[in-house]
N, C-alpha and C positions, 0 to 999 in steps of 0.2 A: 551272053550267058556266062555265070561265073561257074572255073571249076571245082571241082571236084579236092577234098585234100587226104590222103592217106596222114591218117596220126601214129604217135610212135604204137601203139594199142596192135600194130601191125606185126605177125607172125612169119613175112615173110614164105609164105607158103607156095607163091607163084599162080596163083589161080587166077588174079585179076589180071596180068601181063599179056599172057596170048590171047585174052578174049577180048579184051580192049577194039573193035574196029577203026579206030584212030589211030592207035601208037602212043597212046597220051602217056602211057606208063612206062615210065624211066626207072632202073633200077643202078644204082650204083653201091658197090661194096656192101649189099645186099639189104638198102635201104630205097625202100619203094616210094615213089613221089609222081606225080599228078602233076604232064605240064599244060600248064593254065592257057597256054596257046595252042594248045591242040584239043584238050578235053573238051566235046558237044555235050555231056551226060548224055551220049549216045543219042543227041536226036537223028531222028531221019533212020537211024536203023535198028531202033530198040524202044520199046515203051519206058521201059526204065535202065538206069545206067546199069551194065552189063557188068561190071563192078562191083558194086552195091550186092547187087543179084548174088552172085559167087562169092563173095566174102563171108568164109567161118566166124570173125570174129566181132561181134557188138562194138560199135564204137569205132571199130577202126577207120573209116570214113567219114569225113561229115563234110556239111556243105558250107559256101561261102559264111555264112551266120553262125557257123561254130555248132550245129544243131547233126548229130548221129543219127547218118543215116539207118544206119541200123542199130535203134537205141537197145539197152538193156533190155532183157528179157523178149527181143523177138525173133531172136533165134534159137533160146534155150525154152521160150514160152513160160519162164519163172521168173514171177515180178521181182521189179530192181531192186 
């Protein structure tokens, strides 16, 4: 399974760190990063990546295909 990637679109806000049930999320000098050896996109203990779920902001996440997981407008509900 391929991971997960935080992009720079990331605020840094800390929400996806402690909920993570892997550890997949590495924070250095306050730049958040997704390690591809550890991230399951939460199988076996979540429907969806736990991640994805708690991220404020559009875009910040997207998946091996470069594709946001949470595209424009589905967190603010106003089309892109």
């Amino acid at each position: 399974m391929l991971a997960l990637v935080i992009t720079v679109e990331c605020i840094a806000c800390w929400a996806c760190e402690p909920i993570c049930p892997n550890g997949a999320i590495r924070v250095k000098n306050e730049i958040f990063r997704i390690d591809k050896n550890s991230c399951t996109r939460c199988e076996g203990h979540a429907e969806l990546p736990q991640c994805v779920e708690i991220c404020p902001v559009e875009g910040a996440i997207i998946d091996a295909e470069g594709r946001a997981m949470n595209p424009p407008g589905t967190l603010t509900g106003l089309p892109a």
